[in-house]
C-alpha positions as CSV (number, residue, x, y, z in Angstrom):
1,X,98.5,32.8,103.9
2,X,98.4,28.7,103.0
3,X,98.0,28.2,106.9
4,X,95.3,31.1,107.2
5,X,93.0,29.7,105.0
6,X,93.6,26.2,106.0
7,X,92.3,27.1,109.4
8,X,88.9,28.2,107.3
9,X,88.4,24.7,105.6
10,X,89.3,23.1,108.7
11,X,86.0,25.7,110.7
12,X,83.9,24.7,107.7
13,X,83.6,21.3,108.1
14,X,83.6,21.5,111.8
15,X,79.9,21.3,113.9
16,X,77.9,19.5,110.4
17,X,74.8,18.3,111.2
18,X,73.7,16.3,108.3
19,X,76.5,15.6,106.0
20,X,74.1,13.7,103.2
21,X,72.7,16.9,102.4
22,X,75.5,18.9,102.9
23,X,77.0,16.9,99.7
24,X,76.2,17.0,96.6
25,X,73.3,19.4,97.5
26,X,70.5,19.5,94.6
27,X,68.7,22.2,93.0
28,X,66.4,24.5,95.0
29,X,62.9,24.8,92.8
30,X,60.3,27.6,92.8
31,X,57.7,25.7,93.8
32,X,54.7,27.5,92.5
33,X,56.1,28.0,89.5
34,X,54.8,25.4,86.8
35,X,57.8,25.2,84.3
36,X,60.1,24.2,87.9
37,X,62.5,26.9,87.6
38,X,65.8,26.6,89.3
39,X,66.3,29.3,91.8
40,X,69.2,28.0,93.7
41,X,71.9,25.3,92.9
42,X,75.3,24.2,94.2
43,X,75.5,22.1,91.3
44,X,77.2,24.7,88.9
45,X,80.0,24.6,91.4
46,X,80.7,20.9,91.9
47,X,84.5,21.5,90.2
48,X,85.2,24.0,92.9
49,X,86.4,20.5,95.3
50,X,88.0,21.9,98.6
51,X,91.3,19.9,97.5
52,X,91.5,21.4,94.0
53,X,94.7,24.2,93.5
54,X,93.8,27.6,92.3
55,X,93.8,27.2,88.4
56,X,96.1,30.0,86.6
57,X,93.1,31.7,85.5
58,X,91.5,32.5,89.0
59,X,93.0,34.8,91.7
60,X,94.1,32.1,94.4
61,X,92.2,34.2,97.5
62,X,89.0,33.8,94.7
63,X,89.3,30.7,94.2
64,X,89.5,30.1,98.5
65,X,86.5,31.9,98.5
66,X,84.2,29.9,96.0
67,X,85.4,27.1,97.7
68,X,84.5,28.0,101.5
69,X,81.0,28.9,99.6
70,X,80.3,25.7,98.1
71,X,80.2,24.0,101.4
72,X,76.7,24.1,102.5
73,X,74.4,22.3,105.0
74,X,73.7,22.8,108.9
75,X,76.2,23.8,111.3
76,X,75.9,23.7,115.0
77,X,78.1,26.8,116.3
78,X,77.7,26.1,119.6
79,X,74.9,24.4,121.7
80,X,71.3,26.2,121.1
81,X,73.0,28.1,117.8
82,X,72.4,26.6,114.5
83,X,73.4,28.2,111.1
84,X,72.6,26.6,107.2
85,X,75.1,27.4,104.7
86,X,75.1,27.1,100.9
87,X,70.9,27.0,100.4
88,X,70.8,30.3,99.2
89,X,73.5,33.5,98.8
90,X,72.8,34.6,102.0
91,X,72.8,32.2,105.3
92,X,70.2,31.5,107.7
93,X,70.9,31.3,111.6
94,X,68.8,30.3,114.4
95,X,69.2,30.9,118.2
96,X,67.2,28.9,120.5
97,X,65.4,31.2,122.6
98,X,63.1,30.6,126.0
99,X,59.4,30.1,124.4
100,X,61.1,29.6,120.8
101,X,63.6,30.4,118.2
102,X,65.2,33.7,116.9
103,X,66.1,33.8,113.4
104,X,68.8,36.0,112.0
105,X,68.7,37.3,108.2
106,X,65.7,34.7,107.1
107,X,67.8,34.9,103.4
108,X,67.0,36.5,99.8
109,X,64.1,34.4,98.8
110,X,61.1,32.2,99.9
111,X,62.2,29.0,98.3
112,X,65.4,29.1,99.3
113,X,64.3,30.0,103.1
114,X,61.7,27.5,102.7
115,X,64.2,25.0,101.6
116,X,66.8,25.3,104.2
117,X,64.0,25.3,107.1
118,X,63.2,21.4,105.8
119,X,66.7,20.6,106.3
120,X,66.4,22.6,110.0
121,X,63.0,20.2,110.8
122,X,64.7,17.5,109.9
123,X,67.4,17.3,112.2
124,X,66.7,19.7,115.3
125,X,63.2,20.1,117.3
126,X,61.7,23.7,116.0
127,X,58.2,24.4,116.9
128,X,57.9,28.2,117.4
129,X,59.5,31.0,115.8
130,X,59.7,34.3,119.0
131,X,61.5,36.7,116.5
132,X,63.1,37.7,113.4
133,X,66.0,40.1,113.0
134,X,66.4,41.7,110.1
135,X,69.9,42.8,110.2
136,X,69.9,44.6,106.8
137,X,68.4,46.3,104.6
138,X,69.8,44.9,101.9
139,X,67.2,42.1,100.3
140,X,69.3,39.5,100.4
141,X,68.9,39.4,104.3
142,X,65.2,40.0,104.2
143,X,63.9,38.3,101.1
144,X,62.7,34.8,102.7
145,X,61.4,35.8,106.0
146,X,58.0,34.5,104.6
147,X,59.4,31.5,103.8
148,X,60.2,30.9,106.9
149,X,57.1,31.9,108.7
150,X,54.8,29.5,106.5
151,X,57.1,26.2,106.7
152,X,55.9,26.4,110.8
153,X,52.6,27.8,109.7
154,X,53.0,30.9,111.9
155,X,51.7,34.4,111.2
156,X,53.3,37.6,110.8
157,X,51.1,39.4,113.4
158,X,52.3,36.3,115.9
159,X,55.9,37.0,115.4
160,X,58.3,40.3,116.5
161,X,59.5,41.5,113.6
162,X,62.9,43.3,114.4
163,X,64.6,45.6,112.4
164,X,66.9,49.3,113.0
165,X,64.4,52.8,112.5
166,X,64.2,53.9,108.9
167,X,63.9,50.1,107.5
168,X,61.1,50.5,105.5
169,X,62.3,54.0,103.8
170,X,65.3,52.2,102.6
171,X,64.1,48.8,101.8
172,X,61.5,51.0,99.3
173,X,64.7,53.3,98.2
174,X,66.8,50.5,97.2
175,X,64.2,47.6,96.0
176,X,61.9,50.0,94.4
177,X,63.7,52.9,92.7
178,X,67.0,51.4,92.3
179,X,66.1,47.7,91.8
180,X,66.2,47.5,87.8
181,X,69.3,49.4,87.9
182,X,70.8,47.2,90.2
183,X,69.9,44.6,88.7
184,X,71.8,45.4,85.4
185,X,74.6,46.4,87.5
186,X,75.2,43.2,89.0
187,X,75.2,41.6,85.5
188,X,77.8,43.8,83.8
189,X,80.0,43.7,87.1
190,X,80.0,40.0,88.1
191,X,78.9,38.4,84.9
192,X,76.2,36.3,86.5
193,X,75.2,35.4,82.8
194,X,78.3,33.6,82.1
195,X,78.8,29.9,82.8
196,X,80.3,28.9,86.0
197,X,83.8,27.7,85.3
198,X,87.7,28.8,86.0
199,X,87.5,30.8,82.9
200,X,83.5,32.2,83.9
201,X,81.8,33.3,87.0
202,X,82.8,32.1,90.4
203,X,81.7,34.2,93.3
204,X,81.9,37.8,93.5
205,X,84.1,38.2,96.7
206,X,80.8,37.5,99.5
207,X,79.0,34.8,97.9
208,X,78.2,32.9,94.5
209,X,77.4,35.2,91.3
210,X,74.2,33.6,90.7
211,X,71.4,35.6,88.8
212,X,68.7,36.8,91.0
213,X,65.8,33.9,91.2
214,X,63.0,33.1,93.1
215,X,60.2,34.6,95.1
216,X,61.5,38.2,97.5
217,X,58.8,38.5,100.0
218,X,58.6,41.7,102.7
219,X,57.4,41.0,106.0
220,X,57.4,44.9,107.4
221,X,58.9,44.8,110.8
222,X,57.2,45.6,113.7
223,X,59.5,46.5,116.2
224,X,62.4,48.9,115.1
225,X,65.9,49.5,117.1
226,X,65.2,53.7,117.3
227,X,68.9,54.8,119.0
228,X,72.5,54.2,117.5
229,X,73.0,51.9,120.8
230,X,70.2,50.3,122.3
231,X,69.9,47.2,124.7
232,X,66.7,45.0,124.8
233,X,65.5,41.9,126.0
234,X,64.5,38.9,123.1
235,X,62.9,35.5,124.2
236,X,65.1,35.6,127.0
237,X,68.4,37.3,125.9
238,X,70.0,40.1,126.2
239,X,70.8,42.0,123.0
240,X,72.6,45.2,122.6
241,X,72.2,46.6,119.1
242,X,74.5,49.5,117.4
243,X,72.9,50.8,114.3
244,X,74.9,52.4,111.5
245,X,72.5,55.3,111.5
246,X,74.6,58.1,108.7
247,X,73.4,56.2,105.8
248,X,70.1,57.3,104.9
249,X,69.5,54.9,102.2
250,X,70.9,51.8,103.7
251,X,70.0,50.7,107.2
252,X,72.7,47.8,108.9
253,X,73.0,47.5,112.9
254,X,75.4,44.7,114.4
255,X,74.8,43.0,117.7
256,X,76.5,41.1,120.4
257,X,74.5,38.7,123.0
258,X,76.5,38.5,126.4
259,X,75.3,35.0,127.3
260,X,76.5,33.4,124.6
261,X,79.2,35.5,123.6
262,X,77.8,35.6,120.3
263,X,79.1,38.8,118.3
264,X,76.6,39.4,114.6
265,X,78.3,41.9,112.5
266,X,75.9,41.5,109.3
267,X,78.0,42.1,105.9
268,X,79.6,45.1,107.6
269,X,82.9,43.8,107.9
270,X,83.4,41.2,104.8
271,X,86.7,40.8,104.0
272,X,86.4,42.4,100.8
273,X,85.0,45.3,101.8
274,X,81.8,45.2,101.0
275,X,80.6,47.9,102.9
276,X,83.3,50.5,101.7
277,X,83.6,49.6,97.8
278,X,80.3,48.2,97.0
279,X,80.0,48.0,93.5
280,X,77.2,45.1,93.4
281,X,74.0,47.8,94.4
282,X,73.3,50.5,97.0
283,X,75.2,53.3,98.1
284,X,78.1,53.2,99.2
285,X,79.1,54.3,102.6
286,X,81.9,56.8,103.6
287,X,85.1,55.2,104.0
288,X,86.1,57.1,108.0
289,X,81.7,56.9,108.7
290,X,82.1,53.2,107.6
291,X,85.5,52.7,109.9
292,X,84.0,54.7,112.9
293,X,81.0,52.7,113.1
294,X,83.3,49.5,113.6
295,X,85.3,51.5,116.0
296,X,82.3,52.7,117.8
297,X,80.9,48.9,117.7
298,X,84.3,47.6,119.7
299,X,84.6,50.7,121.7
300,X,80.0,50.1,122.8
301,X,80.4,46.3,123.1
302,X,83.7,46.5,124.7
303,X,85.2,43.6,123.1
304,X,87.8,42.5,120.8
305,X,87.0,40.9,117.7
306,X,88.6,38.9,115.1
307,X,87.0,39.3,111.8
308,X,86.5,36.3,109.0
309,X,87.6,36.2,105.3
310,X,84.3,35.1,103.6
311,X,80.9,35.8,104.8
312,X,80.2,32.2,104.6
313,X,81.2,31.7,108.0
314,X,79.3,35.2,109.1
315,X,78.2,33.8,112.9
316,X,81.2,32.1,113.5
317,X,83.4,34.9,115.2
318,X,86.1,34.5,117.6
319,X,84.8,36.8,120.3
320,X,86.9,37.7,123.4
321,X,84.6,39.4,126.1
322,X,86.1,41.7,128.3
323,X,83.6,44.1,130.0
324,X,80.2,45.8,128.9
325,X,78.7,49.2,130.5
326,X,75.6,48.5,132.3
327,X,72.7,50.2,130.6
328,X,69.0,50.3,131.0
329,X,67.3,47.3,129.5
330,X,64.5,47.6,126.8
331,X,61.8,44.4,127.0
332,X,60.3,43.7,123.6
């Protein structure tokens, strides 16, 4: 177990960018809001230190977690794939493309997304965004896609917007009907309200239990993944999507890109479950519908996989690739 998670800490620090502002990192502001509320901060967590034992209070795999989430900045996972880590609850990654790049999952909100593409300019060349994937229904992997548009000062109608079929129904079903309920749910569950200490709130098993902030914008997607398995051409790569297609109120698809070997599994396999026993919002999926899509996902991509504890590190998979059926390529 102590070696496991030492091999974690060990992957988190590796392929940082900047290391000033992946220290110490400062509070995340809604910007057009007068009063300067806080929408985002690692502060809260600065006594989570990546050498500090598990207090008695706090489960020691918890306590692992927290920590792996308080590192934060941008990582390089490999040349022309970047990812930032600890602006927000939700990461942001970035694949260089041909004509420009492809972001993943543009985070929950438009400060956050807004702040973590500053820390992007500032340390790689990023002119042009060719596509965003939303991966997710859920908001969190949604919520800053305008963000991210307007820190390049590109346009929705300039940009694919990718997503699986039924996006919209569920983004309205869970956001719309269910989001007040949710949002109470997620207080009385994770205690969000309570100071962040060993005796308080530390994460909630996937990522820090901070209360909802900041601005959620929608950018309705433009280009939808229609079959459960469906290859396609993006600025230059070839994607094969599988979409999780038995939920009707929650729409997920996982990826693979041969080229790089790059496997994106979203939050369907989170080490705690997420998926399975989600008690934060949403429904919550059929245990053997939940395990077949993951069997059906190894079995399309015809790979193995080796999943990670902590969504933190969500891109950075250990992917072996043995061989993929040829299929008919869809140009988008």
């Amino acid at each position: 177990y102590f070696f496991f998670f030492l091999f974690f800490f060990f992957q988190a620090e590796d392929g940082i960018r900047d290391a000033q502002e992946s220290r110490g990192l400062g509070d995340v502001y809604k910007r057009q809001d007068n009063n300067g509320n806080i929408v985002f901060s690692q502060k809260p967590y600065s006594f989570v230190a990546n050498d500090t034992p598990s207090p008695e209070s706090v489960n020691p795999s918890l306590w692992s977690n927290t920590q792996l989430n308080h590192y934060c900045g941008l990582y390089q996972i490999q040349p022309g794939v970047f990812q930032v880590r600890g602006y927000d609850i939700t990461n942001l990654t970035l694949i260089q493309g041909k004509s420009g790049w492809i972001i993943v999952d543009p985070m929950s909100n438009e400060e956050c997304a807004k702040a973590a593409m500053e820390l992007v300019k500032k340390n790689i060349h990023i002119e042009n965004i060719s596509a965003i994937i939303y991966t997710s229904s859920n908001r969190n992997l949604y919520g800053g896609a305008k963000g991210v548009l307007d820190s390049l000062n590109k346009k929705p109608q300039d940009t694919q917007i990718i997503a699986p079929q039924g996006f919209d129904k569920a983004v309205v079903d869970s956001s719309l009907y269910l989001n007040n309920e949710n949002a109470k749910r997620e207080s009385l569950t994770y205690g969000n309200e309570l100071e962040k200490s060993a005796t308080g709130a530390l994460t909630n098993g996937t990522n820090s239990s901070e209360k909802r902030a900041g601005t959620t914008s929608y950018i309705a997607p433009n280009t939808f993944i229609q079959n459960t398995t469906e290859d396609v051409t993006i600025d230059g790569f070839d994607f094969t999507f599988k979409c999780m297609d038995s939920n009707k109120n929650h729409k997920t698809m996982n990826f693979f890109i041969p080229q790089l070997k790059l496997l994106w599994l979203s939050d369907n396999t989170a080490g705690t479950m997420l998926s399975f026993n989600n008690t934060l919002r949403g429904p919550i999926y059929n245990g053997n519908e939940w395990a077949n899509f993951l069997k059906d996902t190894i079995y399309t991509l015809s790979l193995i996989h080796i999943s990670e504890p902590t969504r933190l590190l969500s891109i950075s998979y250990a992917v072996f690739c043995l061989k993929k059926k040829k299929q008919k390529k869809k140009k988008i």
